[in-house]
C-alpha positions, 0 to 999 in steps of 0.5 A: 262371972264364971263358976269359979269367981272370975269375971267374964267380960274385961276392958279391951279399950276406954277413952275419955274426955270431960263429958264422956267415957268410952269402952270397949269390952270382951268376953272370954267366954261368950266371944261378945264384943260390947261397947259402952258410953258414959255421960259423965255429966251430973253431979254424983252427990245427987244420984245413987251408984244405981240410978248412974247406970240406969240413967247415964251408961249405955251399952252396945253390941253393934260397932254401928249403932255405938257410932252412931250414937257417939256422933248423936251426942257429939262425943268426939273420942276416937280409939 
């Protein structure tokens, strides 16, 4: 968030499929790209709103490394 209350980092692009969400964000300050898989497989009733990010999001700076990744776990979502 920058001084005057706006967030930094915005939604370039997002896909999804049942298992998966993919997104790709930006930076408008720092210039950074960031990417990000979600498993979208457990039960939300569950878990808390905290253990969801620390267990099933997953973030990458690298364009390479996110690939391989998505091709790990079998997501087959193309941009």
């Amino acid at each position: 968030m920058n001084s005057i209350g706006n967030f930094a980092e915005y939604a370039v692009d997002a896909k999804s499929d049942d298992n998966w969400v993919i997104a790709k964000t930006d930076n408008h300050i720092s210039n950074q790209r960031k990417y990000y898989i979600l498993n979208k497989k457990y039960n939300p009733n569950e878990m808390t709103v905290e253990d969801i990010i620390n267990t099933r999001i997953e973030c990458f700076t690298d364009s390479s490394e996110f690939a391989k990744k998505c091709l790990s776990y079998g997501v087959l979502i193309k941009w």
